[in-house]
C-alpha positions in Angstrom: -13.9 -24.0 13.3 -13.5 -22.8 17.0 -15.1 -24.9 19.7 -17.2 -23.1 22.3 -17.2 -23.8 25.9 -13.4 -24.3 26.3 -12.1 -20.2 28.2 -11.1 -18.8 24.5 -8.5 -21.3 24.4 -9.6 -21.9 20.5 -9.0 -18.7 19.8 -5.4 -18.6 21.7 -4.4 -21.1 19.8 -5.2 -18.9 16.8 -3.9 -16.0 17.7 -0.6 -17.9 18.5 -0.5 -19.8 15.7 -0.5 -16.7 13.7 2.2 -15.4 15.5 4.1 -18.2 14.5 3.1 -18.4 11.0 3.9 -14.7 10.3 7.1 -15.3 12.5 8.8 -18.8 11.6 6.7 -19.3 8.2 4.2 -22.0 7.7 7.1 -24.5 7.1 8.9 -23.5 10.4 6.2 -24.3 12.3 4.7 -27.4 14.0 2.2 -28.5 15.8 4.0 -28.5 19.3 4.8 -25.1 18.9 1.5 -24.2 18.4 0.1 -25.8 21.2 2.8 -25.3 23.9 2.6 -21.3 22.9 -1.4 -21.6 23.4 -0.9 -23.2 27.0 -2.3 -27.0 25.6 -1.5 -30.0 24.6 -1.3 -31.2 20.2 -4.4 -34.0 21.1 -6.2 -30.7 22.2 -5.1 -28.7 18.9 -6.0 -31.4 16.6 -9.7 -32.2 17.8 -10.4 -28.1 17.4 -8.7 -27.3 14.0 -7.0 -30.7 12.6 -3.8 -30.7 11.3 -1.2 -27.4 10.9 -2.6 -27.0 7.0 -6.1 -26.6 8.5 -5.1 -24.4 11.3 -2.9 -22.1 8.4 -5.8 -22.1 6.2 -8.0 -20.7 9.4 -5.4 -17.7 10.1 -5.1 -16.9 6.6 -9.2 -17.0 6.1 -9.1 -14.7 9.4 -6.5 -12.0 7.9 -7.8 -12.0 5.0 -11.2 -11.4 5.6 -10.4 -8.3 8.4 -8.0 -7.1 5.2 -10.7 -7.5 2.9 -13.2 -5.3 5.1 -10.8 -2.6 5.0 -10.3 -2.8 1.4 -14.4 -2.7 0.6 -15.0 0.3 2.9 -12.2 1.7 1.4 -13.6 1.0 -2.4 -17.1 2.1 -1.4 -16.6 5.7 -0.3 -14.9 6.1 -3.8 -17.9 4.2 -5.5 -20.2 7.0 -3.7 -17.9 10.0 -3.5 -18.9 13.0 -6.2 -16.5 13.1 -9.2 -14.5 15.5 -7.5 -14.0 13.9 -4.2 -12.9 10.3 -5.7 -8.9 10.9 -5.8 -9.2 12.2 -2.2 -11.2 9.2 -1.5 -8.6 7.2 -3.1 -5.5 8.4 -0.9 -8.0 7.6 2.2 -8.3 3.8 0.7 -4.0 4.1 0.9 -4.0 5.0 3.9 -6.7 2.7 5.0 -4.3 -0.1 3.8 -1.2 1.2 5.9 -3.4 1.3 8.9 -4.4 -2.4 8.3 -1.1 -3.3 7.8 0.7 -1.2 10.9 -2.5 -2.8 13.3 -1.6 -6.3 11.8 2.0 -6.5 10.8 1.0 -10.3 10.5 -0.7 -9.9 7.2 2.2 -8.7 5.6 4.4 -11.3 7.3 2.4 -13.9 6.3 2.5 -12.8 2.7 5.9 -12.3 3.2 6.6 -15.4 3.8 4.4 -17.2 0.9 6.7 -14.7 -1.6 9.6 -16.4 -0.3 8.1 -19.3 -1.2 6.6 -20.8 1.8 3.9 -22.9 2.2 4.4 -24.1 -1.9 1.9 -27.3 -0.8 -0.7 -24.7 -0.5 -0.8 -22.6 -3.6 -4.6 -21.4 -3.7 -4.6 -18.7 -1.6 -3.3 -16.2 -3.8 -6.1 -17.1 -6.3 -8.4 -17.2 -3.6 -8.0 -13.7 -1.5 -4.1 -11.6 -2.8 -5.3 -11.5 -6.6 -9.2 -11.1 -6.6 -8.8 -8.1 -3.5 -5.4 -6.5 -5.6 -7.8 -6.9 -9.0 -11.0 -4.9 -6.8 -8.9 -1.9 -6.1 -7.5 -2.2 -9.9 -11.4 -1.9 -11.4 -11.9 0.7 -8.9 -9.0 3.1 -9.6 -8.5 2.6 -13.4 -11.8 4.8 -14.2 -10.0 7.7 -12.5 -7.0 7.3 -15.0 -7.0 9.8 -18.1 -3.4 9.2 -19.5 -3.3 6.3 -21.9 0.2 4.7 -20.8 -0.3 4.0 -17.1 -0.3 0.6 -15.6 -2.5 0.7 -13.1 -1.7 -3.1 -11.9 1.9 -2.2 -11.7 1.1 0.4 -9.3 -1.2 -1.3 -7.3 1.0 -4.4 -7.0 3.9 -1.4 -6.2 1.6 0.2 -3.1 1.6 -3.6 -2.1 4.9 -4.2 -2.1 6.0 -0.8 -0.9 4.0 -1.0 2.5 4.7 -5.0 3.1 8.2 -4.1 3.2 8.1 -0.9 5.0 6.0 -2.6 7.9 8.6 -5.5 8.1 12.1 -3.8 7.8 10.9 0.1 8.3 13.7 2.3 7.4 17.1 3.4 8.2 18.5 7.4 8.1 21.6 8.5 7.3 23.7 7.0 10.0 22.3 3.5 10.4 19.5 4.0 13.3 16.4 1.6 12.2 13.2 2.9 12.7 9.8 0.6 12.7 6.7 1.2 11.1 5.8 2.1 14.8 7.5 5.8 14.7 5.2 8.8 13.9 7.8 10.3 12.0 8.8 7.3 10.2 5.3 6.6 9.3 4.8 9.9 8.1 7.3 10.3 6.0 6.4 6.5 4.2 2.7 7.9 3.7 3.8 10.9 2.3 5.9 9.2 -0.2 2.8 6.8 -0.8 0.8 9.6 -2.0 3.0 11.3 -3.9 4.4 8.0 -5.5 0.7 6.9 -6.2 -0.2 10.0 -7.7 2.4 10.7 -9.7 2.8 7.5 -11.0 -0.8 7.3 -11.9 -0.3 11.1 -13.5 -3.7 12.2 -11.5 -4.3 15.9 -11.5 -3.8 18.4 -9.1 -2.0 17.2 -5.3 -2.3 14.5 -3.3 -4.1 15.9 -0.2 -1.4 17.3 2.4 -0.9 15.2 5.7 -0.7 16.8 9.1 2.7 15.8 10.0 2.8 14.2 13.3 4.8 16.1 16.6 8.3 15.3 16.9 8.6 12.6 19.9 
């Protein structure tokens, strides 16, 4: 959908525009916004993308597609990995997803967002790209599940919202100090709790493989 010829400004206006979609929410957004971020004019906007639903549904086919790249590298090394090697290919998909997420908070703010009910006028996306990627990893993992009473969805919807929440609020201490998904310690600390939620939850034998915890800074 991005014109050619025109100094990137088609892409600015995409990579603003999800700014301010993962920001303000589809519905507290406009057009102006939009263009007066990317350094243009609405006239200019509209001939490249159309109206705000199109540009949304061109940032969300964008995210989406980046997320569901890491997800499918992520599911194929446990497809290929010898029976021994597939729960420690597992915790790399994990952390492969809180990569994703800390490189591109917007994905989770965008998400965010849509569980808060924004953006109700545009409900297919969740059929389109959340369910069919959540229901990929679901197939994947449930082979690797012995005990009979585990729900694997729950726990994969539960690694979802765990790290969507952690990457927008991060996490206070004892006294009140905020930190962001940003801090090495932080981060560390929210993986580790990851693995050891993931694999306990999902009674896997053994333990989660150890993390090299990061310097103190």
């Amino acid at each position: 959908m991005t014109g050619t010829g025109d100094g990137g400004l088609s892409d600015r206006v995409i990579q603003v525009a999800t700014r301010l979609f993962a920001g303000l929410g589809y519905d507290g957004t406009d057009m102006r916004q939009i263009a007066d971020a990317a350094g243009t004019d609405v006239a200019f906007v509209r001939r490249q993308f159309g109206d705000k639903r199109e540009i949304y549904l061109e940032v969300m086919d964008r995210m989406n597609s980046a997320h569901n790249a890491v997800l499918e590298k992520g599911i194929k090394d446990i497809l290929s990995a010898s029976p021994e090697q597939k729960i420690v290919a597992m915790h790399r998909l994990l952390d492969r997803y809180v990569d994703f997420c800390c490189r591109q908070p917007e994905y989770p703010a965008l998400y965010t967002h849509r569980w808060l009910s924004d953006a109700t006028d545009i409900p297919e996306l969740e059929p389109m790209y959340a369910a069919p990627a959540a229901q990929f990893v679901i197939d994947t993992i449930a082979p690797l599940v012995t005990a009979p009473d585990v729900d694997v969805d729950y726990t994969i919807n539960s690694v979802i919202w765990c790290v969507h929440s952690f990457v927008q609020s991060g996490v206070y201490d004892r006294s009140g100090q905020r930190y962001d998904h940003d801090h090495p310690g932080a981060l560390w600390r929210f993986r580790s709790y990851l693995h050891q939620m993931v694999h306990r939850t999902l009674r896997l034998p053994g333990e989660p493989p150890p993390l090299e915890r990061p310097s103190r800074r």
